[in-house]
DRENRO-21210 format. One record per residue: residue number from 1; residue in three letters; y, x, z of N, C-alpha, C in turn. Coordinates in pm, 1 decimal. Atoms other than C-alpha are relative to their C-alpha. Last residue first. Layout:
N
num: NUM | residuo: ALA | nyy: Y | nxx: X | nzz: Z | cayy: Y | caxx: X | cazz: Z | cyy: Y | cxx: X | czz: Z $
...
This chain:
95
num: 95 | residuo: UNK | nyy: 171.1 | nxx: 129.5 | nzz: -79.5 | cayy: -1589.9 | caxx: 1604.1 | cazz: 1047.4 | cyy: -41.9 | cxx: 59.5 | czz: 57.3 $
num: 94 | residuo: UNK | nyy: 152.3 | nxx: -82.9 | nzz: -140.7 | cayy: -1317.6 | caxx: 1779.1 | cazz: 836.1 | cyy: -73.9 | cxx: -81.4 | czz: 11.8 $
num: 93 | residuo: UNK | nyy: 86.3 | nxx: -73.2 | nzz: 59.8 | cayy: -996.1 | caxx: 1643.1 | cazz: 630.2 | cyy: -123.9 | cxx: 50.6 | czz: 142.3 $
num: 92 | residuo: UNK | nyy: -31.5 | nxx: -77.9 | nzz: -48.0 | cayy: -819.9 | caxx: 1291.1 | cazz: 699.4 | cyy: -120.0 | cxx: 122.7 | czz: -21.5 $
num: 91 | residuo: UNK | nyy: 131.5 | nxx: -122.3 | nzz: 17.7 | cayy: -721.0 | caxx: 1037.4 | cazz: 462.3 | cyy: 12.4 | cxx: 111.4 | czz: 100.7 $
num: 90 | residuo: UNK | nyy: -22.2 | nxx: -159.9 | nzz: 11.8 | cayy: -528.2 | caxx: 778.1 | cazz: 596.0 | cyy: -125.8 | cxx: 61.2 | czz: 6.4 $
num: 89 | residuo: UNK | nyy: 95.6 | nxx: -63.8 | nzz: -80.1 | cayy: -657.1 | caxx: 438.3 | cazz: 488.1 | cyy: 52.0 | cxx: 140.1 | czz: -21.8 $
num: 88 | residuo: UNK | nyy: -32.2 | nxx: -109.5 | nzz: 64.5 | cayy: -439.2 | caxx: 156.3 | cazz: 279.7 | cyy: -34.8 | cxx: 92.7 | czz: 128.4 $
num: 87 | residuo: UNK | nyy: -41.9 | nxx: -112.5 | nzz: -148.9 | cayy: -575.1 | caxx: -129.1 | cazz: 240.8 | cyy: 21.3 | cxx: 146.3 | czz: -42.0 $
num: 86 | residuo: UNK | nyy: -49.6 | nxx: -119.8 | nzz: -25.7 | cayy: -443.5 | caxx: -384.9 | cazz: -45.7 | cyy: -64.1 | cxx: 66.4 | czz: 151.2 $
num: 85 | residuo: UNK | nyy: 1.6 | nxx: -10.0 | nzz: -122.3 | cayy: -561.4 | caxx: -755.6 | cazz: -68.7 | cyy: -16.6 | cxx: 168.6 | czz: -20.7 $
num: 84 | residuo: UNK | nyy: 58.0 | nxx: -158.4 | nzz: -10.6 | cayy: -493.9 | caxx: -904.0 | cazz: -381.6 | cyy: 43.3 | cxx: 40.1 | czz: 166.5 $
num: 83 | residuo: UNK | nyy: 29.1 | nxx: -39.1 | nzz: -72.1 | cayy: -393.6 | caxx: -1309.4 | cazz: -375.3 | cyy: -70.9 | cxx: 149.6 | czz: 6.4 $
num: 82 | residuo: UNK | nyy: -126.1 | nxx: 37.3 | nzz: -88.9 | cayy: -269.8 | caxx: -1496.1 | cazz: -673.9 | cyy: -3.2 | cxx: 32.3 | czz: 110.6 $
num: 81 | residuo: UNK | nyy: 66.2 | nxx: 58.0 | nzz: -29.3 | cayy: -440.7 | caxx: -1277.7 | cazz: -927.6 | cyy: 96.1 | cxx: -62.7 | czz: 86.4 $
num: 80 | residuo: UNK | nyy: 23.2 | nxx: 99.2 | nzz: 57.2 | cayy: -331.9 | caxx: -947.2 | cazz: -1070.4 | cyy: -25.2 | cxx: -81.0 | czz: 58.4 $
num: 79 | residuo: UNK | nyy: 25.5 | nxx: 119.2 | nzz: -75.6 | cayy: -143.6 | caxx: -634.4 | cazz: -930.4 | cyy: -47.1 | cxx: -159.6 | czz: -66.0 $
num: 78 | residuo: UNK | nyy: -46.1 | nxx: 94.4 | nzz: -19.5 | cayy: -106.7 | caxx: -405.4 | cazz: -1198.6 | cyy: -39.9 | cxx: -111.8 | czz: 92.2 $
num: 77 | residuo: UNK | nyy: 131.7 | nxx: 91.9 | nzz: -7.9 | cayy: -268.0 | caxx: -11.1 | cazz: -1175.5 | cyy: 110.3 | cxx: -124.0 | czz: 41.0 $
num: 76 | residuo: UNK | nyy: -37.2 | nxx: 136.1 | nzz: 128.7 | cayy: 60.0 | caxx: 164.3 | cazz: -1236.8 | cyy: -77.8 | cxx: -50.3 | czz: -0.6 $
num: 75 | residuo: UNK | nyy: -56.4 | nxx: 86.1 | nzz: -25.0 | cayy: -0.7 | caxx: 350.1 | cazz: -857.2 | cyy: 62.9 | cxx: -83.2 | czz: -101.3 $
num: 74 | residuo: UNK | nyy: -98.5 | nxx: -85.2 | nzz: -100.8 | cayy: -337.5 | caxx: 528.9 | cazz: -996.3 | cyy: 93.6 | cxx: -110.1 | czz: 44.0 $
num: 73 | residuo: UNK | nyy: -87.8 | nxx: -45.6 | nzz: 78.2 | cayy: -480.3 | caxx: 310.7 | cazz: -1311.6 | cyy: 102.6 | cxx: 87.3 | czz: 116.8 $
num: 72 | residuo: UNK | nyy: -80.6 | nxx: 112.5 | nzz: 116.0 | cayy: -783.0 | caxx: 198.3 | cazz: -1183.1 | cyy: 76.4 | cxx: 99.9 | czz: -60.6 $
num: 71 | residuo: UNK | nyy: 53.2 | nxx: 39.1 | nzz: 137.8 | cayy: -1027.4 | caxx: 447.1 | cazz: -1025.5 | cyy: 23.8 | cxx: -80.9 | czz: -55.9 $
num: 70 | residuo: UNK | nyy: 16.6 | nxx: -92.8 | nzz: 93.9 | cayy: -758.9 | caxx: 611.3 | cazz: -856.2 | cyy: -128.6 | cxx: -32.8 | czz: -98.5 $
num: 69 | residuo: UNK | nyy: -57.4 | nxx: 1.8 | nzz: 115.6 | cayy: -673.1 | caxx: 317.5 | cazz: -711.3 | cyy: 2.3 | cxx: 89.0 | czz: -100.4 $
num: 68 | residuo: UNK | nyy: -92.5 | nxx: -62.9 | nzz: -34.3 | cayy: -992.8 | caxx: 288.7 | cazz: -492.7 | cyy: 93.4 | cxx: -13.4 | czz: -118.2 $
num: 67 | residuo: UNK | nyy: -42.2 | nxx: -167.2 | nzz: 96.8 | cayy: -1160.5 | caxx: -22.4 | cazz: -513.1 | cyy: 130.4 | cxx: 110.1 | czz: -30.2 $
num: 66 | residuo: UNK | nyy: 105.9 | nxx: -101.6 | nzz: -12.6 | cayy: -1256.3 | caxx: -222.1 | cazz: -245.6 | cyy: 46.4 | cxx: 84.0 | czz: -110.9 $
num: 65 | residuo: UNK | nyy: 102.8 | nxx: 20.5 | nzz: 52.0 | cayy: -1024.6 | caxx: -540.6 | cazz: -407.5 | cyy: -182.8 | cxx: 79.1 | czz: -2.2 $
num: 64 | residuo: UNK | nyy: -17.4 | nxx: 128.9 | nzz: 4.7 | cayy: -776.7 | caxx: -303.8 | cazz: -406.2 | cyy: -122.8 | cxx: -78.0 | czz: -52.7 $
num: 63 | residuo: UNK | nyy: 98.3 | nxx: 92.8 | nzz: 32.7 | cayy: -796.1 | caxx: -12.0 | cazz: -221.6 | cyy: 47.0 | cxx: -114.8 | czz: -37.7 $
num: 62 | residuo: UNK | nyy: -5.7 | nxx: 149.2 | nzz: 2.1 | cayy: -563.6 | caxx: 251.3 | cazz: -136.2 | cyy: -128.1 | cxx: -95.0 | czz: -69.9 $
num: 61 | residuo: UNK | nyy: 78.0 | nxx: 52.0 | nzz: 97.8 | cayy: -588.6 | caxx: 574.6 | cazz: 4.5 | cyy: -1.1 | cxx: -134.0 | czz: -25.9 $
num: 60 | residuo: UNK | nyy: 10.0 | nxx: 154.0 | nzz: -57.7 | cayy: -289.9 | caxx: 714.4 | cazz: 188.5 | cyy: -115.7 | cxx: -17.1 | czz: -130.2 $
num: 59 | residuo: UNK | nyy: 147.1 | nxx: 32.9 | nzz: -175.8 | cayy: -336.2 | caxx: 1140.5 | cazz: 241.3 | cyy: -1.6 | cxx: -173.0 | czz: -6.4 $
num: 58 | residuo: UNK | nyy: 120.2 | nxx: -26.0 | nzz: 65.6 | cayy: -137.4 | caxx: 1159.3 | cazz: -146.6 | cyy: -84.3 | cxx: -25.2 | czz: 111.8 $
num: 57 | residuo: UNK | nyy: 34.5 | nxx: -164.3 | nzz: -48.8 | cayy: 174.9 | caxx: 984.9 | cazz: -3.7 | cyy: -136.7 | cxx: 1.4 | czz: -52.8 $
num: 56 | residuo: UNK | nyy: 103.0 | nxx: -3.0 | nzz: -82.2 | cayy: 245.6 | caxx: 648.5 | cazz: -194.2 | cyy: -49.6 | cxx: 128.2 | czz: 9.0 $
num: 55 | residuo: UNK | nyy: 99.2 | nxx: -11.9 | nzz: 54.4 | cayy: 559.4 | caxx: 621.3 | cazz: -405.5 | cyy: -111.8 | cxx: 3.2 | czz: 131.3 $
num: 54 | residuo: UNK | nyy: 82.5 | nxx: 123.8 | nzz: -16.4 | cayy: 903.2 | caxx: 529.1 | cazz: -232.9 | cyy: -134.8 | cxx: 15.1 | czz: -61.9 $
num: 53 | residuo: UNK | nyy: -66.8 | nxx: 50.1 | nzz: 153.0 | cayy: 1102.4 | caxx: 862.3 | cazz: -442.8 | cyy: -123.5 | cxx: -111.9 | czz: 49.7 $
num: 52 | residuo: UNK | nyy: -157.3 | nxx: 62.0 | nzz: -33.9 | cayy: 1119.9 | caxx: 1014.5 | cazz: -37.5 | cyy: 11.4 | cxx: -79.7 | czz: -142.1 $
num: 51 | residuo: UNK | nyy: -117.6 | nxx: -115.0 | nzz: 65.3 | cayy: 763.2 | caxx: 1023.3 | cazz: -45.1 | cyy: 100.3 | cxx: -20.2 | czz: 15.5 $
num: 50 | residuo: UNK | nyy: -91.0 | nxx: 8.5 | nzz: 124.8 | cayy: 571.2 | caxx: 693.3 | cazz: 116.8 | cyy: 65.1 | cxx: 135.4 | czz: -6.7 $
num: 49 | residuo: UNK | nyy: 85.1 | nxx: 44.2 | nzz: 112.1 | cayy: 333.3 | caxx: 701.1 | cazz: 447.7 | cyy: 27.8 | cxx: -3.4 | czz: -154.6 $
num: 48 | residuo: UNK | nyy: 158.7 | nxx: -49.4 | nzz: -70.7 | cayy: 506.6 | caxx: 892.0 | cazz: 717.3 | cyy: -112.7 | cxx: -25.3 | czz: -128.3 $
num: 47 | residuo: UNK | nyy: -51.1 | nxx: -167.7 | nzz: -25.3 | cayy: 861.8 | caxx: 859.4 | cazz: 676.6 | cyy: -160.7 | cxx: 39.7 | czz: -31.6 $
num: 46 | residuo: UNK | nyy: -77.5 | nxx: -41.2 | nzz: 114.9 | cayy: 857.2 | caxx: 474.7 | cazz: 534.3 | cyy: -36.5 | cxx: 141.4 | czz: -29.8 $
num: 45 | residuo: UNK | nyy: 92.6 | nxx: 63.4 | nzz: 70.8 | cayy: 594.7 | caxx: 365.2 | cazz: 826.7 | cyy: 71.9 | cxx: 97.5 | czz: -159.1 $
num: 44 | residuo: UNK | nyy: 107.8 | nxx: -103.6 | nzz: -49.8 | cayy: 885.0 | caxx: 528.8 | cazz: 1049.3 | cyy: -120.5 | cxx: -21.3 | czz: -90.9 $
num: 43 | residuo: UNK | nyy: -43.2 | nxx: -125.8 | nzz: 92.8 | cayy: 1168.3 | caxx: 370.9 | cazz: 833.0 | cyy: -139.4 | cxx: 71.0 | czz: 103.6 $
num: 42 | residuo: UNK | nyy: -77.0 | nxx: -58.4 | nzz: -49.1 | cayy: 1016.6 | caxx: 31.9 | cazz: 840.8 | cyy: 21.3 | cxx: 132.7 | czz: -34.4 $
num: 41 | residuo: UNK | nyy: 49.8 | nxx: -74.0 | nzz: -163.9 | cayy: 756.5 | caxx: -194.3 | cazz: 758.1 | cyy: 95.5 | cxx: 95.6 | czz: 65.0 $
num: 40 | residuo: UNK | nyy: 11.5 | nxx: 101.4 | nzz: -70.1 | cayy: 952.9 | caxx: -455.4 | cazz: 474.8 | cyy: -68.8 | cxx: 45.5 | czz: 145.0 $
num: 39 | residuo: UNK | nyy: -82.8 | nxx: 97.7 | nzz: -59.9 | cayy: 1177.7 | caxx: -230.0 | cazz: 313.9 | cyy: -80.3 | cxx: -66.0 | czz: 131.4 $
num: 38 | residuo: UNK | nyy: -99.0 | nxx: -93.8 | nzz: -103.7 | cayy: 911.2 | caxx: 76.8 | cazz: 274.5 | cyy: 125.0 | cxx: -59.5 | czz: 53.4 $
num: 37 | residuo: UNK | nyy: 32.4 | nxx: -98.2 | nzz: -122.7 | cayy: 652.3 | caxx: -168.9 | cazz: 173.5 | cyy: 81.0 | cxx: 68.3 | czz: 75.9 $
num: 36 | residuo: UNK | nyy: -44.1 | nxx: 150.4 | nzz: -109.5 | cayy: 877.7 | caxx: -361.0 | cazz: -82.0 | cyy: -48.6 | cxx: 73.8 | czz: 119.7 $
num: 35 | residuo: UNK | nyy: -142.7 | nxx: 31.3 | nzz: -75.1 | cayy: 888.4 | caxx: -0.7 | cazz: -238.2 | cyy: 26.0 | cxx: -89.5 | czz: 35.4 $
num: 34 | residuo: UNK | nyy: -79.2 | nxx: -193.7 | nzz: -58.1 | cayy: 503.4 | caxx: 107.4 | cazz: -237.5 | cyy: 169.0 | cxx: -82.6 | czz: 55.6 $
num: 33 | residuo: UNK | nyy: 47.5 | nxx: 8.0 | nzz: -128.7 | cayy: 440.0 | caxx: -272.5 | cazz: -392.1 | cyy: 53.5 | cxx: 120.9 | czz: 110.9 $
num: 32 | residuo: UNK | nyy: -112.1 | nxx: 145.9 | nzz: -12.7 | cayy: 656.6 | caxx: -179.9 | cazz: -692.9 | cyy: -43.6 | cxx: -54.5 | czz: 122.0 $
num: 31 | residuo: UNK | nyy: -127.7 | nxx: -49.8 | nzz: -16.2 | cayy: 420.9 | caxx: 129.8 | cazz: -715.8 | cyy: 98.5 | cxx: -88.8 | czz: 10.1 $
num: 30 | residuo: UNK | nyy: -7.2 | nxx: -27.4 | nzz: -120.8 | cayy: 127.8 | caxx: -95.9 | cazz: -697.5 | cyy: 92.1 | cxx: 108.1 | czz: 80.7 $
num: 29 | residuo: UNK | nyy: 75.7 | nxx: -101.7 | nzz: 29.5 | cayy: 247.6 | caxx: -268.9 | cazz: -1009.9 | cyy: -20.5 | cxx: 22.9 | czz: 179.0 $
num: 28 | residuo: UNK | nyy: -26.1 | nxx: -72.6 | nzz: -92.8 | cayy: 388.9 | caxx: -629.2 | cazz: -1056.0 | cyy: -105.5 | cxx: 136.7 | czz: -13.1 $
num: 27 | residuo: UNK | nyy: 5.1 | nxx: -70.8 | nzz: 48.2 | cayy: 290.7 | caxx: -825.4 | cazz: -1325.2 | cyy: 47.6 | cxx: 135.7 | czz: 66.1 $
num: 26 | residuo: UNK | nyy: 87.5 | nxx: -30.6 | nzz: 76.7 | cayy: 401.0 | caxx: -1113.9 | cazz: -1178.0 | cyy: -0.9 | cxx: 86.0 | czz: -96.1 $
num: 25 | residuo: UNK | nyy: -20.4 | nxx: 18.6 | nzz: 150.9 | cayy: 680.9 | caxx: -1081.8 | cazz: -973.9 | cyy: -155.8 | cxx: 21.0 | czz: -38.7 $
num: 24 | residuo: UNK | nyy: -26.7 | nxx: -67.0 | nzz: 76.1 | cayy: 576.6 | caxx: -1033.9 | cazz: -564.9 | cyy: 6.2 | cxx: -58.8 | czz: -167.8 $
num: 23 | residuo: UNK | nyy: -33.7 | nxx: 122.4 | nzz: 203.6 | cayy: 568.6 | caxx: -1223.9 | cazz: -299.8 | cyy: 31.7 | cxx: 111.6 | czz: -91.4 $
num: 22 | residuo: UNK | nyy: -114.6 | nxx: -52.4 | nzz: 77.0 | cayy: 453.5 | caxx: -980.2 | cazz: 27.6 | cyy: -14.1 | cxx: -89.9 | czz: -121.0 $
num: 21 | residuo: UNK | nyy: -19.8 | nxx: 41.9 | nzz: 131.1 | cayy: 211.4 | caxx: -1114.2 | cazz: 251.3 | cyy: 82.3 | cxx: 25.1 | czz: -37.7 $
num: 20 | residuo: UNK | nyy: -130.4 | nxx: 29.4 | nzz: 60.9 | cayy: 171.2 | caxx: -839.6 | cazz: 567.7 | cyy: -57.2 | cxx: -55.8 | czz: -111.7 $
num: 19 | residuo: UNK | nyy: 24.1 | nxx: 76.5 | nzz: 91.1 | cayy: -134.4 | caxx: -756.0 | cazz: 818.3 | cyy: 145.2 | cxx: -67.3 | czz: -70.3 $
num: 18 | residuo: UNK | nyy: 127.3 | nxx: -36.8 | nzz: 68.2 | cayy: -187.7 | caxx: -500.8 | cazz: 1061.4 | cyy: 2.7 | cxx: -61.6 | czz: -138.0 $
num: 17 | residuo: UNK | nyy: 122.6 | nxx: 103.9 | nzz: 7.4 | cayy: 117.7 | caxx: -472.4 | cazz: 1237.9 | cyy: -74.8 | cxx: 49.3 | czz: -88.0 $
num: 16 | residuo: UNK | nyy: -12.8 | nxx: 135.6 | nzz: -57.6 | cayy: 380.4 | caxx: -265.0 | cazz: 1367.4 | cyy: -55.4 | cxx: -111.0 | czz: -12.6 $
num: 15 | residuo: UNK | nyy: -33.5 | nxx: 104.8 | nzz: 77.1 | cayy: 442.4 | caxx: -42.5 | cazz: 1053.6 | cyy: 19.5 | cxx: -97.9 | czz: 105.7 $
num: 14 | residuo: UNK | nyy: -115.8 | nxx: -21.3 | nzz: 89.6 | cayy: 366.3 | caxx: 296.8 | cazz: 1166.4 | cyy: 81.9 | cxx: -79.9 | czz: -8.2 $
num: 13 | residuo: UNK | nyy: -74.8 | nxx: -73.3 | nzz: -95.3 | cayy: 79.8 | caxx: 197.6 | cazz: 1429.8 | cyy: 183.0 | cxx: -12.4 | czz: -68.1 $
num: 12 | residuo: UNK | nyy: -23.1 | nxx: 110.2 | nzz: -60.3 | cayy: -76.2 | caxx: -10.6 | cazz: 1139.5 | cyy: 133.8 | cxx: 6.9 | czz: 90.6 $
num: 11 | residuo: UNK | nyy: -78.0 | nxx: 100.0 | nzz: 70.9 | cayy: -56.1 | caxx: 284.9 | cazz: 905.4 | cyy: 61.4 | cxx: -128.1 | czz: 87.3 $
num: 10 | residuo: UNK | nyy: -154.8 | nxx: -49.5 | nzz: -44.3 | cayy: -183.8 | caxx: 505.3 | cazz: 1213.1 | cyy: 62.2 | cxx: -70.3 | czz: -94.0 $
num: 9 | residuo: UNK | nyy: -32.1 | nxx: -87.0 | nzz: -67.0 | cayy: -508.2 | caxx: 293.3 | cazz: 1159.0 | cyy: 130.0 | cxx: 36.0 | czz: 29.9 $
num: 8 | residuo: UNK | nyy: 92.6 | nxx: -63.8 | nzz: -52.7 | cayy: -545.6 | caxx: 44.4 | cazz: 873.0 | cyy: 36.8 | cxx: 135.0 | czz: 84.4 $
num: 7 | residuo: UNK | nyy: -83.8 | nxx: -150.3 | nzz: -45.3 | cayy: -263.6 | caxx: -156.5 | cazz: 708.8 | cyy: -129.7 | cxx: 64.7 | czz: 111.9 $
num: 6 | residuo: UNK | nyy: 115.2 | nxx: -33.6 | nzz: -129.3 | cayy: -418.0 | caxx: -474.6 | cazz: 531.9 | cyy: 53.7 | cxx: 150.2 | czz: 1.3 $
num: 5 | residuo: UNK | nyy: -23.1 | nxx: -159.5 | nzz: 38.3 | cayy: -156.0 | caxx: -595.4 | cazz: 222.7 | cyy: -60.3 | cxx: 3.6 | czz: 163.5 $
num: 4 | residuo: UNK | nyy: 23.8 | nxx: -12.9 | nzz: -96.4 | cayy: -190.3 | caxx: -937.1 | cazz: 135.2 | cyy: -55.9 | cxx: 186.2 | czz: 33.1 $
num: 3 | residuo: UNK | nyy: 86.8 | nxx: -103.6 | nzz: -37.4 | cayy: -25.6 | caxx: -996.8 | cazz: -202.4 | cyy: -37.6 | cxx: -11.2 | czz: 98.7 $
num: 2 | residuo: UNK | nyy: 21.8 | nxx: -47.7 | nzz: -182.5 | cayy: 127.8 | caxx: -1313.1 | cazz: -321.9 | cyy: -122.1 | cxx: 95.6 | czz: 10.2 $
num: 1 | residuo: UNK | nyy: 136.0 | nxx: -25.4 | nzz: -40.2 | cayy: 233.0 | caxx: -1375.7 | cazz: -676.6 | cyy: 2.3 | cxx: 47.1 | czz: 144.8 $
């Protein structure tokens, strides 16, 4: 299955681009995404955005499809379809 994974702000910065397809197994999770991520953008993207156990830092919000993952299934929410499009938006506090 092919993902398209949209990197937003200092993510972008992190990573070096904006926009990555990743192949992934069907049935894939968005924790299984998380660790192609930290192969395929680097160790600064790695340091910044992922835990040291590859998971997704609590300040990254993700979206799939517009919707956040916390109103799926958190990072076991399953990647479906032959194209999902992932952003992932640092959270920041104030205004």
């Amino acid at each position: 299955m092919t993902v398209k994974v949209v990197l937003m702000g200092e993510l972008k910065r992190w990573a070096g681009r904006q926009e990555l397809t990743v192949e992934l197994p069907e049935g894939s999770t968005v924790q299984t995404l998380a660790k192609r991520l930290s192969d395929l953008c680097g160790e600064t993207f790695a340091q910044n955005a992922l835990t040291k156990e590859k998971s997704i830092q609590p300040h990254v919000a993700v979206f799939i499809d517009g919707v956040q993952i916390g109103r799926l299934a958190g990072t076991q929410t399953i990647l479906t379809g032959g194209k999902v499009e992932l952003m992932l938006l640092p959270m920041y506090e104030g205004g």
